[in-house]
C-alpha positions in Angstrom: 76.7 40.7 123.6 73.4 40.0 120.9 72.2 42.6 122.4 75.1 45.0 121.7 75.5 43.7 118.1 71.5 44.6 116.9 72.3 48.7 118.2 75.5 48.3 116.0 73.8 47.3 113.2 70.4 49.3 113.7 73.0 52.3 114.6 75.5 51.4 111.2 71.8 51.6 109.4 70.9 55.3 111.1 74.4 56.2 109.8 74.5 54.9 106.2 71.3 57.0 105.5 71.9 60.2 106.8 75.9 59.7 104.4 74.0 60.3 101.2 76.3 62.1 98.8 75.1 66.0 98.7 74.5 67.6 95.1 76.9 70.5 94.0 76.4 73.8 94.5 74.5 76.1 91.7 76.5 78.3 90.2 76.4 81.5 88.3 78.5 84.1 86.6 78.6 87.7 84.8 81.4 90.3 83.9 82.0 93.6 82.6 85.0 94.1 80.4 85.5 97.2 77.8 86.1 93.5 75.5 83.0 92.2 75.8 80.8 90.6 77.9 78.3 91.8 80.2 77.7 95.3 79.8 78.5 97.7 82.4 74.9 99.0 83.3 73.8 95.6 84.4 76.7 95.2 86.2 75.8 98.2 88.0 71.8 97.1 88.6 72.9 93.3 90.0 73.2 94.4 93.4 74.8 91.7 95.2 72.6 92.1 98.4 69.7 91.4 95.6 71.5 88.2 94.2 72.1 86.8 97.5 68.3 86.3 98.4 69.2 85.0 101.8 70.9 82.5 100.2 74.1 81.0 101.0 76.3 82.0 98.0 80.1 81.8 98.2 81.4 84.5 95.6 84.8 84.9 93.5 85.8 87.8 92.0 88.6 89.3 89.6 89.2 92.6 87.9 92.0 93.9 85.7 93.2 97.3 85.9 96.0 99.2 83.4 97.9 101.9 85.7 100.4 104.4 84.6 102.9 102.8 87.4 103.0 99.3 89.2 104.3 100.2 92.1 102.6 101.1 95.4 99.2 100.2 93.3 98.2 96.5 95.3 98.5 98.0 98.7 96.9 100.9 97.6 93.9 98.1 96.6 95.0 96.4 100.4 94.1 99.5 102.0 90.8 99.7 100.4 89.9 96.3 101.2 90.7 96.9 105.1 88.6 99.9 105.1 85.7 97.7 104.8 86.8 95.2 106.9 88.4 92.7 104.7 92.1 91.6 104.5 95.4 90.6 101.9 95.7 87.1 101.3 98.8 87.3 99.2 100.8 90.2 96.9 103.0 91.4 94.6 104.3 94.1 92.6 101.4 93.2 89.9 98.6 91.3 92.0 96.8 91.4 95.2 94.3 88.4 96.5 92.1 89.9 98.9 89.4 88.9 101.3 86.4 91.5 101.5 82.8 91.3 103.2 80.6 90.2 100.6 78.1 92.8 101.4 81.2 95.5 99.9 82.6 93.5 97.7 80.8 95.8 94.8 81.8 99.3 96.9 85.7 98.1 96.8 85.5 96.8 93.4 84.4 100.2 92.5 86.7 101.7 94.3 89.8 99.8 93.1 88.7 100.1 89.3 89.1 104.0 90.0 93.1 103.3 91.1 93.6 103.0 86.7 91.5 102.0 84.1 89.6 99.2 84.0 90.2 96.1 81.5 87.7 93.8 83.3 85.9 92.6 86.1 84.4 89.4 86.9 81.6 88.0 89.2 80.8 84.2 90.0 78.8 83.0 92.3 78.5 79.3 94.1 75.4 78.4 96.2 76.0 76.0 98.8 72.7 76.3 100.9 71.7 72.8 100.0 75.1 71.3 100.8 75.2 73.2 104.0 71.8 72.2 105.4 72.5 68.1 104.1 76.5 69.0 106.7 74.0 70.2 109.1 72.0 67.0 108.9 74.6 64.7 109.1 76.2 66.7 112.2 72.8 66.4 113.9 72.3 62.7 113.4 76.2 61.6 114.0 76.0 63.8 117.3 72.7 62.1 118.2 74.3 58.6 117.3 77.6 59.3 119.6 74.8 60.3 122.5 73.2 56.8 121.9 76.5 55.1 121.6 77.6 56.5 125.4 74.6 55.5 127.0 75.4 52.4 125.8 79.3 52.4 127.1 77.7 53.3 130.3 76.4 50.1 130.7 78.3 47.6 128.7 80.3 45.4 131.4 82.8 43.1 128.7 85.9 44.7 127.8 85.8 43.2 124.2 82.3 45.2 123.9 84.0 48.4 125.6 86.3 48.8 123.2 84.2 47.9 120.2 81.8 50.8 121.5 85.1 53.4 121.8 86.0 52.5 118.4 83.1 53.6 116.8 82.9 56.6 118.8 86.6 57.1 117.8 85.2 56.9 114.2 81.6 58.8 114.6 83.7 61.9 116.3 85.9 62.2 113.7 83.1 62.8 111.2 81.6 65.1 113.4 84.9 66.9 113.3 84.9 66.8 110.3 81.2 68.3 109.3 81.6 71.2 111.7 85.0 71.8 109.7 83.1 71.7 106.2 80.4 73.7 107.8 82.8 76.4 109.3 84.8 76.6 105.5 81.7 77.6 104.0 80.4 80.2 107.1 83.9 81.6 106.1 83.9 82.0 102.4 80.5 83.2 102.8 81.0 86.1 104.6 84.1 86.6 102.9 83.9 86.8 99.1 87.8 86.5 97.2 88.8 89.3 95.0 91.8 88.6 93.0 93.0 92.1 91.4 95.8 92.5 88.3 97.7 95.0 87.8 99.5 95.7 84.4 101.9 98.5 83.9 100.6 101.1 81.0 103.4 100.9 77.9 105.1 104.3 78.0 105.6 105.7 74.2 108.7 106.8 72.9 109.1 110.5 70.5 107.9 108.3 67.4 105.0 106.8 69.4 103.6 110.0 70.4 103.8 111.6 66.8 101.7 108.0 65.6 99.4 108.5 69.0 98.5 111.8 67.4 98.1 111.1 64.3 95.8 107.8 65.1 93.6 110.7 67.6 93.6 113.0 64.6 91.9 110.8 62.3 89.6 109.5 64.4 88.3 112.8 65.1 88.0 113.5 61.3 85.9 109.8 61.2 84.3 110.0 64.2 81.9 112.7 65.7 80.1 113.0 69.1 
């Protein structure tokens, strides 16, 4: 029983260092919007296979388009997002979440923005290789801490120290459950990057709006040349 105790508690020490708490992720962002931001020639040279440097980068993405008419418009956006191998999340009349490979996540965003005209498009970025390799870690060492532990049921003969053995390999499998489930999220969102897509309807003008639409062309053309 002594015996059994000290591999607890050299075991519970093994344990309590590999539980450190991991740093965040990094983070980055950049847009393009006819507002302001980013402008739209950088967006075009920041190739996302060059951003990724063979990191592990999780990204999000939005963009918000003006059409002439609302409807048919997300699917339209669906269908493009199959055709590279991605799928709908969720939809409406006025908004699509999609799921797209995030090697063409720039090709469909480029060929959504040409469904209606472009308000704005957004890129962010999270890079979780350092909080994936420490999930790694602590998979590695609880697996290699449940091997230990069933060599040691193997031999234990006391039914008090049987189940105090199963107990903690109750506990130690959860957490490798439960590493191989954070580990599998990210492997996901990786390869996957979201795209969230608006839609808003263009305003139609009445007789009197087209006669001030005019107008307002006409003096801009008297103000502005070239």
């Amino acid at each position: 029983m002594k015996n059994i105790i000290l591999v607890f508690l050299s075991l519970a020490l093994l344990a309590s260092c590999s539980n450190k708490r991991y740093s965040s992720a990094s983070s980055w962002e950049y847009s393009d919007s006819q507002s302001g931001g980013f402008a739209s020639e950088e967006y075009k040279a920041k190739d996302i296979e060059e951003l990724n440097n063979d990191r592990m980068v999780m990204y999000d993405a939005s963009m918000r388009l003006k059409v002439k008419k609302l409807e048919g418009q997300a699917q339209q956006a669906v269908e493009i997002a199959k055709a590279k191998g991605g799928f709908m999340v969720n939809i409406s009349d006025s908004f699509v979440r999609l799921r797209v490979p995030a090697e063409s996540l720039k090709q469909a965003m480029d060929e959504i923005a040409g469904l209606g005209k472009l308000d704005s498009r957004n890129i962010s970025g999270s890079d979780v290789t350092d909080n994936y390799s420490d999930f790694k870690l602590r998979l590695e060492n609880a697996e290699k801490t449940r091997d230990r532990y069933l060599e040691i049921l193997a031999k234990a003969e006391q039914v008090s120290d049987i189940l105090l053995i199963e107990k903690e390999l109750e506990r130690i499998n959860l957490n490798i459950e439960r590493y191989k489930g954070m580990m599998n999220g990210m492997d996901k969102r990786v390869k996957y990057s979201s795209l969230n897509v608006y839609f808003k309807e263009k305003p139609k003008l009445g007789p009197l709006g087209f006669i001030f639409y005019n107008i307002g062309r006409g003096i801009k053309w008297l103000f502005v040349r070239g």
